[in-house]
C-alpha positions as a LaTeX table, in Angstrom:
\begin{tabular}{lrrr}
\hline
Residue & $x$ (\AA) & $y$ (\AA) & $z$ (\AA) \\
\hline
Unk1 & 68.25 & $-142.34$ & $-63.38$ \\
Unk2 & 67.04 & $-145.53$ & $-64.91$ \\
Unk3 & 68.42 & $-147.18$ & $-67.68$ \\
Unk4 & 69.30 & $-150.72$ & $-69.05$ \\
Unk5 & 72.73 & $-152.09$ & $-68.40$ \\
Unk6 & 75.16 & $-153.89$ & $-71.54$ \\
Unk7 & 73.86 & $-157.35$ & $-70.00$ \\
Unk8 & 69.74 & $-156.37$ & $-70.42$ \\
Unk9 & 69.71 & $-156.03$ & $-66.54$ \\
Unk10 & 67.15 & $-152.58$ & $-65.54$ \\
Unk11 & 69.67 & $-150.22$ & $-63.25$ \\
Unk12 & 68.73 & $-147.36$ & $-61.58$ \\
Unk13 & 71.50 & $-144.44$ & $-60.03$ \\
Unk14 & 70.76 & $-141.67$ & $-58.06$ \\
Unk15 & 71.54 & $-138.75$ & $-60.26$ \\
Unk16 & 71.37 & $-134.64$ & $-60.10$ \\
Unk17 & 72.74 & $-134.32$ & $-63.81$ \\
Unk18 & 72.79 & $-136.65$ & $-67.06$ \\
Unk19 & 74.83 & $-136.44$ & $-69.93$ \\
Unk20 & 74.18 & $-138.01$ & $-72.96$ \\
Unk21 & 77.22 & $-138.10$ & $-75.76$ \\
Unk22 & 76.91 & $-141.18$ & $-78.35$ \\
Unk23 & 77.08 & $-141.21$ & $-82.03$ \\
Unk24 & 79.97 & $-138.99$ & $-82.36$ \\
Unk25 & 80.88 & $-138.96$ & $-85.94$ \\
Unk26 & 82.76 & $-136.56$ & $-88.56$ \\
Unk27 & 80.64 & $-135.07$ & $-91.54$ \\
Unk28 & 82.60 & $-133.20$ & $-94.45$ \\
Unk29 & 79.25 & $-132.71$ & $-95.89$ \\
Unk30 & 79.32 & $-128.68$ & $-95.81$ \\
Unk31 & 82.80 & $-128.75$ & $-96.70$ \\
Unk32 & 82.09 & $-130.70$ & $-99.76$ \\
Unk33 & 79.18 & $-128.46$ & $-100.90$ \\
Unk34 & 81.34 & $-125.56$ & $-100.32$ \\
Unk35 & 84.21 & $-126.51$ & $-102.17$ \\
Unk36 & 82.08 & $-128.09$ & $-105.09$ \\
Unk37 & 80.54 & $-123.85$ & $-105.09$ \\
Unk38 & 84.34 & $-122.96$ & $-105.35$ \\
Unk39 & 85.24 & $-121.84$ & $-102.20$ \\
Unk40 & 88.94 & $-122.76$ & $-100.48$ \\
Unk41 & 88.13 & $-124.71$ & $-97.48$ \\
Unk42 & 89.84 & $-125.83$ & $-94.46$ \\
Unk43 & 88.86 & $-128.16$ & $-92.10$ \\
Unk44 & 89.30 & $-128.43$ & $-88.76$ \\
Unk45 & 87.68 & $-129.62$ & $-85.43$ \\
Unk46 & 85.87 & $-132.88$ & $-85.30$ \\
Unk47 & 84.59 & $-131.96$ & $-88.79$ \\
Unk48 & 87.74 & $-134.15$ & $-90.00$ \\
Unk49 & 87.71 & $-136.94$ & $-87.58$ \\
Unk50 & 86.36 & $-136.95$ & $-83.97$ \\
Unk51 & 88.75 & $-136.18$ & $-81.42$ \\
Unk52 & 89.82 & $-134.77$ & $-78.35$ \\
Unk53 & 90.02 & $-131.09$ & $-77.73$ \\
Unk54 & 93.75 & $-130.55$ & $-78.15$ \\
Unk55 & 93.38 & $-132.33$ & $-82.04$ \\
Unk56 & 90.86 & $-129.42$ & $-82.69$ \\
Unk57 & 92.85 & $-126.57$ & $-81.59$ \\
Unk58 & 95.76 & $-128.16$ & $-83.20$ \\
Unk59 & 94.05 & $-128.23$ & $-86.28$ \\
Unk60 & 92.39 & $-124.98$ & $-85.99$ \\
Unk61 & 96.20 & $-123.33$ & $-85.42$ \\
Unk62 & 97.55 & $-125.10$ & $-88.59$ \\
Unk63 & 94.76 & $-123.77$ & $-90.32$ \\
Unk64 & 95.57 & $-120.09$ & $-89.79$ \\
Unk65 & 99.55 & $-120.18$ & $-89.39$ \\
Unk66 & 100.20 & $-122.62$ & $-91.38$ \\
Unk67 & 100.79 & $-126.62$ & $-91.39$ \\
Unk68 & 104.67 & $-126.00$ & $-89.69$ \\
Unk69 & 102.86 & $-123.75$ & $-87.16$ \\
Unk70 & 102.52 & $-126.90$ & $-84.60$ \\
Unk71 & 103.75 & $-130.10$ & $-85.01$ \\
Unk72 & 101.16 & $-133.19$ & $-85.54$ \\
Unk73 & 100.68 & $-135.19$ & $-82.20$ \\
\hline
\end{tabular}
């Protein structure tokens, strides 16, 4: 793989598989709309803030049981 380092220099890595994650950000955009048509909406997930995997599941719990159902980290 070839790419350019933080300090401009060219790199290049031997490589079977490349993944790619940038520009992780939250978006309460659908959430919005579908509140604003009158629906009750809860959000969970990275939806609210980007996270780990625990946060989500977390989140995704409370949603269904309950906020008591699992303590915030």
């Amino acid at each position: 793989m070839n790419f350019v380092a933080a300090d401009g220099s060219r790199q290049t890595v031997p490589a079977d598989t490349v993944i790619v994650a940038k520009g992780a950000h939250s978006n309460l955009a659908l959430a919005d709309t579908l509140r604003n048509a009158g629906f009750d909406v809860e959000v969970v997930g990275d939806t609210s803030g980007v996270g780990y995997i625990e946060g989500a599941v977390r989140g995704a719990v409370r949603a269904i049981k309950g906020e008591d159902a699992i303590p915030p980290l």
